[in-house]
C-alpha positions as CSV (number, residue, x, y, z in Angstrom):
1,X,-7.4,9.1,-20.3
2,X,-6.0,7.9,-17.1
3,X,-3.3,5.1,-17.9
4,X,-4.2,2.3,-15.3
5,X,-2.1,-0.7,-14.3
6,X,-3.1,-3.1,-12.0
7,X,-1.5,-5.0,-8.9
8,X,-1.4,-8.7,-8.5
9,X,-2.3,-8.4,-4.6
10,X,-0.9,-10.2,-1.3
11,X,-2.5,-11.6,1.8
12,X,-0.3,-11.0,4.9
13,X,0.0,-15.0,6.3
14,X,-0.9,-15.2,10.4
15,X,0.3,-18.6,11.1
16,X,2.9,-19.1,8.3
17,X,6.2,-17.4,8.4
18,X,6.6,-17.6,4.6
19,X,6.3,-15.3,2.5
20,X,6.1,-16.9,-0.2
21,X,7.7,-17.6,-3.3
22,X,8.9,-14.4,-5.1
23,X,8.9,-16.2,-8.8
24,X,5.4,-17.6,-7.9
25,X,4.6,-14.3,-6.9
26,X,5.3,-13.1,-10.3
27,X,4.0,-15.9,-12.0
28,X,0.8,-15.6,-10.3
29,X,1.0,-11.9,-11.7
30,X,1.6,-12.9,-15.2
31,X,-1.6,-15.5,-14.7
32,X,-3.9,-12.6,-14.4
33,X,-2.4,-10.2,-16.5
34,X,-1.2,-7.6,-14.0
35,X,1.9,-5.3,-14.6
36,X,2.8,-5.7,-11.3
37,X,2.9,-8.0,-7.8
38,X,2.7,-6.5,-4.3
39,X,5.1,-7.6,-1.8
40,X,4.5,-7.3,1.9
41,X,7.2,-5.6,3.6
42,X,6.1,-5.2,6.6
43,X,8.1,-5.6,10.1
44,X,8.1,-8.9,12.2
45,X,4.1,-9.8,12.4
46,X,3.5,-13.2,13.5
47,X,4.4,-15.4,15.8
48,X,5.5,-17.6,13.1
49,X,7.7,-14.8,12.2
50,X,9.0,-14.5,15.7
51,X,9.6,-18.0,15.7
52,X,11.8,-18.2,12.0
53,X,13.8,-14.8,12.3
54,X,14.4,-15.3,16.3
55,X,13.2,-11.4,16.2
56,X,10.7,-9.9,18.6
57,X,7.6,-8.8,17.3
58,X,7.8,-5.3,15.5
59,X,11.1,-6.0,14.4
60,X,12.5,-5.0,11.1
61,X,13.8,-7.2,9.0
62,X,17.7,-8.4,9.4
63,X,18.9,-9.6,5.6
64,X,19.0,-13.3,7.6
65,X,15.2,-13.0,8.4
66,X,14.4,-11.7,4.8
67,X,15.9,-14.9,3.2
68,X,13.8,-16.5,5.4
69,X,10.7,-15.1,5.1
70,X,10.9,-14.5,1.7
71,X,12.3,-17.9,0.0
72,X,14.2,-17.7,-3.3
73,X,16.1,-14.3,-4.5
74,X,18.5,-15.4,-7.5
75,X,16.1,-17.4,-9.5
76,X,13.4,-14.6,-10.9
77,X,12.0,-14.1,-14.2
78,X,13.2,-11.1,-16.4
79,X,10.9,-8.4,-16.4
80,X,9.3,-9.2,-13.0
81,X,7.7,-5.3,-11.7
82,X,6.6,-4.9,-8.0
83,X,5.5,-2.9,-5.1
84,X,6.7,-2.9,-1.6
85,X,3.9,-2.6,1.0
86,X,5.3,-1.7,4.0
87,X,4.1,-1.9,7.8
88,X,0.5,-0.9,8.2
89,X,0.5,-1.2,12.2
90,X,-3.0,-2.5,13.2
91,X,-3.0,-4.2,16.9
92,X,-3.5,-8.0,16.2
93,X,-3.8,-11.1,18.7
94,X,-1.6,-13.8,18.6
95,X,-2.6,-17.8,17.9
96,X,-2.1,-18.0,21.9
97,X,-4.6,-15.3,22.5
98,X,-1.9,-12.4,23.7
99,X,-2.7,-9.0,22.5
100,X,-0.1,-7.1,20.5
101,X,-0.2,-3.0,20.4
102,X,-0.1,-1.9,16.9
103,X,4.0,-0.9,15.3
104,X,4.9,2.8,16.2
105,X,5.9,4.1,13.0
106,X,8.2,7.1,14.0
107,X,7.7,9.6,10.9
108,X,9.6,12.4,12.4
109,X,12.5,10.1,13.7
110,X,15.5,10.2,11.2
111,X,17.5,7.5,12.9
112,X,14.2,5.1,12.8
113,X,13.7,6.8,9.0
114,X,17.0,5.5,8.2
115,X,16.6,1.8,9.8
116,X,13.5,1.5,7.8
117,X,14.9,2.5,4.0
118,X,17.7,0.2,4.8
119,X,15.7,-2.6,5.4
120,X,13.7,-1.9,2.3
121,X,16.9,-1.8,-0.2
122,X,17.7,-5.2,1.9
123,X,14.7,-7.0,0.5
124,X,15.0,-5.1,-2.9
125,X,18.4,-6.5,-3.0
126,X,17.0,-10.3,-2.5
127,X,14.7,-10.1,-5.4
128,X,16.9,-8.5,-7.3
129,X,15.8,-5.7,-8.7
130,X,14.5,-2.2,-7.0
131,X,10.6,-1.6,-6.3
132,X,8.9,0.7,-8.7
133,X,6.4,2.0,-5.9
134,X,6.7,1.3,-1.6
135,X,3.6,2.3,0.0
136,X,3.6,3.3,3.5
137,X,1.0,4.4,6.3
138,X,0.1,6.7,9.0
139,X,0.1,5.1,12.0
140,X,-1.7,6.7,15.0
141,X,1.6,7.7,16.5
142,X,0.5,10.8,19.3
143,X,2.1,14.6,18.1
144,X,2.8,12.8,14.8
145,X,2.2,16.0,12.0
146,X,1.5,15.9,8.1
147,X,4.3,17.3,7.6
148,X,7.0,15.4,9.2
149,X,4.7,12.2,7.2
150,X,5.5,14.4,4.0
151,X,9.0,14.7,4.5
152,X,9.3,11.2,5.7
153,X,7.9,10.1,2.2
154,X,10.5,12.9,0.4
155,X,13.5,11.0,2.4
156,X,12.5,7.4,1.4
157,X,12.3,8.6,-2.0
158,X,15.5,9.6,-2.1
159,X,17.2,7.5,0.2
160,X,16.0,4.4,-1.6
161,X,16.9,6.0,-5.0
162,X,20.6,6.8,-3.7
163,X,20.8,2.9,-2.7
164,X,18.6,1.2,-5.7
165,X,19.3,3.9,-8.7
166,X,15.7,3.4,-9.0
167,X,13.4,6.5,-8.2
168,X,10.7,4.7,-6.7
169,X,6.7,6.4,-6.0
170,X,5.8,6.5,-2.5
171,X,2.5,6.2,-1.3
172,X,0.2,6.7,2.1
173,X,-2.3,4.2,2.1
174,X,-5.2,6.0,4.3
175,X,-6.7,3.9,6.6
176,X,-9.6,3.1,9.9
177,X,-8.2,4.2,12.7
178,X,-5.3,6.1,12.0
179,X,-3.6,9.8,10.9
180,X,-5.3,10.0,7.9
181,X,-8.4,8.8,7.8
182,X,-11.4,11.0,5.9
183,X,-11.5,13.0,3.2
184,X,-10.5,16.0,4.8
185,X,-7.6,14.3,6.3
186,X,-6.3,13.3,2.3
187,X,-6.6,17.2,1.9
188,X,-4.7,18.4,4.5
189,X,-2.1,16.1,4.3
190,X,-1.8,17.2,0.1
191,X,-1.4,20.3,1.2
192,X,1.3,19.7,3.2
193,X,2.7,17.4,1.0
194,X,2.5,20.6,-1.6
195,X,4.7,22.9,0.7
196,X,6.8,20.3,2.3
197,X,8.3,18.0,-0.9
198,X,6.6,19.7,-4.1
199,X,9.5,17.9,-6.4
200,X,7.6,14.5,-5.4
201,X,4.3,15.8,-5.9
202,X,3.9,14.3,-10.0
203,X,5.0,10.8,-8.6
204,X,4.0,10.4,-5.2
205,X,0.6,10.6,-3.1
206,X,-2.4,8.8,-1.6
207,X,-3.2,5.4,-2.4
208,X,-6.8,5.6,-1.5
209,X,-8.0,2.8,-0.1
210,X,-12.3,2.8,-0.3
211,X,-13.2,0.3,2.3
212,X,-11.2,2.5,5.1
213,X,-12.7,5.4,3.7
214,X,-16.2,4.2,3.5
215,X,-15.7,2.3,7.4
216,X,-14.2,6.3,8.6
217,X,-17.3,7.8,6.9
218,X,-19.9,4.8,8.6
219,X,-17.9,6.1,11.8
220,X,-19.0,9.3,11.7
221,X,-22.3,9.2,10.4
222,X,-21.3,10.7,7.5
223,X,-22.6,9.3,3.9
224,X,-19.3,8.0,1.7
225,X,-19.9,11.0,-0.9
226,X,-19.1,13.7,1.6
227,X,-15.6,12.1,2.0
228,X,-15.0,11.6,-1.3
229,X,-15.8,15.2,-2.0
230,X,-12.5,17.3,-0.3
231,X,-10.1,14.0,-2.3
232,X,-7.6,16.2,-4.3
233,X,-7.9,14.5,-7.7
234,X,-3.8,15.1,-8.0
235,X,-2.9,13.5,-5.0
236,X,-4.4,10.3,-6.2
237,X,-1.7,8.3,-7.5
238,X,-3.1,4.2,-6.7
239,X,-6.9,2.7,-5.4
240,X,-7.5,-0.3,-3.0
241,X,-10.7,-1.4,-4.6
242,X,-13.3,-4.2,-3.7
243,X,-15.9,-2.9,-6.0
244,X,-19.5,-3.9,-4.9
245,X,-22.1,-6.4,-7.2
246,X,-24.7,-5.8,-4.7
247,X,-28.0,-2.9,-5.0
248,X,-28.4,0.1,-7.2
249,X,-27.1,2.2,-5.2
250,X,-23.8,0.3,-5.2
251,X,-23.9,0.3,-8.6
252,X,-24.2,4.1,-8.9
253,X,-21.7,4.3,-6.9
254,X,-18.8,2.2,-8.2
255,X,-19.8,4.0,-11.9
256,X,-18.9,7.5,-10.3
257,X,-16.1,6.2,-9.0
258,X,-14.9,4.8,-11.8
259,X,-15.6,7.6,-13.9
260,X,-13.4,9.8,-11.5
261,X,-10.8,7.7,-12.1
262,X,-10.6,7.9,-15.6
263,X,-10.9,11.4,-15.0
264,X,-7.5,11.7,-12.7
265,X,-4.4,13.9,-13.6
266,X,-1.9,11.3,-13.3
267,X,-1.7,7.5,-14.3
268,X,-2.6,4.9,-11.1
269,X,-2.4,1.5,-9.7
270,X,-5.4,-0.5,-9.0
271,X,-4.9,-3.2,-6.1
272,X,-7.7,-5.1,-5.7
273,X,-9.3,-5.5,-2.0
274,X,-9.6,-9.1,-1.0
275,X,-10.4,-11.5,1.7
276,X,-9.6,-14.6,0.4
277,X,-6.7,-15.7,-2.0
278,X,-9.3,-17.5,-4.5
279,X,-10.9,-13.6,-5.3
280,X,-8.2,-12.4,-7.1
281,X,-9.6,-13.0,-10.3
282,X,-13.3,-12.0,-9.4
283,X,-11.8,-8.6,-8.3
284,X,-9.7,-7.9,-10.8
285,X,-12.6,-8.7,-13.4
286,X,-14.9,-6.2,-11.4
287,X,-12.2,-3.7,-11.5
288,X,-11.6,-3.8,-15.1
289,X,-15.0,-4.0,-16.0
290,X,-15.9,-1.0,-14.5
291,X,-13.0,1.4,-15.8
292,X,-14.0,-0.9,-19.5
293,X,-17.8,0.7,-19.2
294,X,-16.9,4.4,-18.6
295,X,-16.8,6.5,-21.6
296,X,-13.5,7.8,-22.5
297,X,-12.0,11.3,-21.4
């Protein structure tokens, strides 16, 4: 059976440019029994941001503007796991009301590719420790390929390992719009992923995230199962979950999707979907009550 560990989730702040706490983080993970906490690594979001760092907007992070944003680094808890979630470029409007174009995320650009490990082993080095998974994402950017996102995700790996010691997963986190948004998308870009870095292929994948899926499949007029169909069980290496409590139907369909996942090839993370810091444990329960009900194997 599919060895599942869960993910003590994090809401990105759009007024405040903390970060928060990283040994609150943890403890909060400890709290609700999760093996890990995610960390938002993302670039420069907020005005708030702006504001503390004295960076522009889409700006990576300087080792200044980490200590910043990010609060305490030499006072963590032994043992303390986590996951680095990095810039998920959506277009966003300010607390003045100015419109802000999503982050280009330059996959084929080794000079950008570089920028962006560095300031990853930047924050790892102000918690202390290296991540055990960084999850990435598409982006929209125009002529970008599966392939150069493949290779991009081989270099971090590596890259990251040669600063950290730490071989770290790395996941795509599909999302509504973007590269990879459907089911067929996933496949394709496994396939590439498959001729392009097959030595990362046991580690790293797709962190499928349902409620992207499921708004790409509303898009299109298509019903939820035909996207979920082409998913390449292997590539599935993590799930962004907000598992429904509503109708039948929803219940049918959270028990096949459950089911799958027990079913998988490889052991996965489970990060629960919220919308509100107070549903962490309602969404965690739902989670771990579903996988609980499945029959084994």
């Amino acid at each position: 059976m599919t060895q599942v560990s869960y993910v003590c989730p994090s809401l990105r702040q759009k007024t405040d440019a903390f970060r928060g706490g990283l040994a609150d983080r943890w403890e909060e993970a400890v709290r609700h029994e999760c093996e890990y906490c995610e960390i938002t690594a993302g670039f420069v979001s907020s005005v708030a941001e702006e504001e503390a760092t004295g960076l522009p907007m889409h700006a990576m992070l300087t080792p200044a503007a980490i200590a910043s944003l990010y609060g305490e680094g030499n006072r963590l808890p032994g043992g303390m796991r986590y996951i680095l979630n990095t810039e998920i470029s959506f277009p966003h409007t300010d607390r003045f009301g100015r419109r802000h174009p999503a982050a280009t995320l330059r996959w084929d650009d080794r000079v950008w590719l570089t920028e962006f490990v560095e300031m990853l082993v930047f924050i790892s080095d102000h918690i202390g420790q290296p991540a055990d998974a960084i999850v990435i994402h598409p982006g929209k950017a125009h002529g970008m390929t599966f392939s150069a996102i493949a290779r991009a995700m081989r270099y971090i790996r590596d890259a990251y390992a040669n600063a950290c010691t730490t071989v770290p997963a790395v996941l795509i986190q599909n999302g509504y719009p973007s590269l990879i948004q459907s089911g067929d998308d996933i496949r394709e870009f496994w396939l590439s992923m498959q001729a392009q870095a097959p030595e990362c292929c046991d580690a790293c994948g797709v962190l499928l995230d349902l409620s992207a899926l499921d708004t790409a499949a509303h898009h299109a007029k298509a019903p939820l199962s035909t996207f979920l169909a082409p998913l390449p069980a292997e590539s599935l290496k993590g799930f962004f979950l907000r598992p429904a409590d509503a109708g039948p139907d929803d219940v049918m369909l959270w028990d096949s999707i459950f089911r799958g996942i027990q079913m998988l090839p490889y052991d996965a993370l489970i990060i629960p979907d919220l919308r509100h810091p107070d549903e962490t444990g309602t969404m965690l329960a739902r989670c771990r009550a579903g996988l609980s009900t499945q029959p084994d194997g």
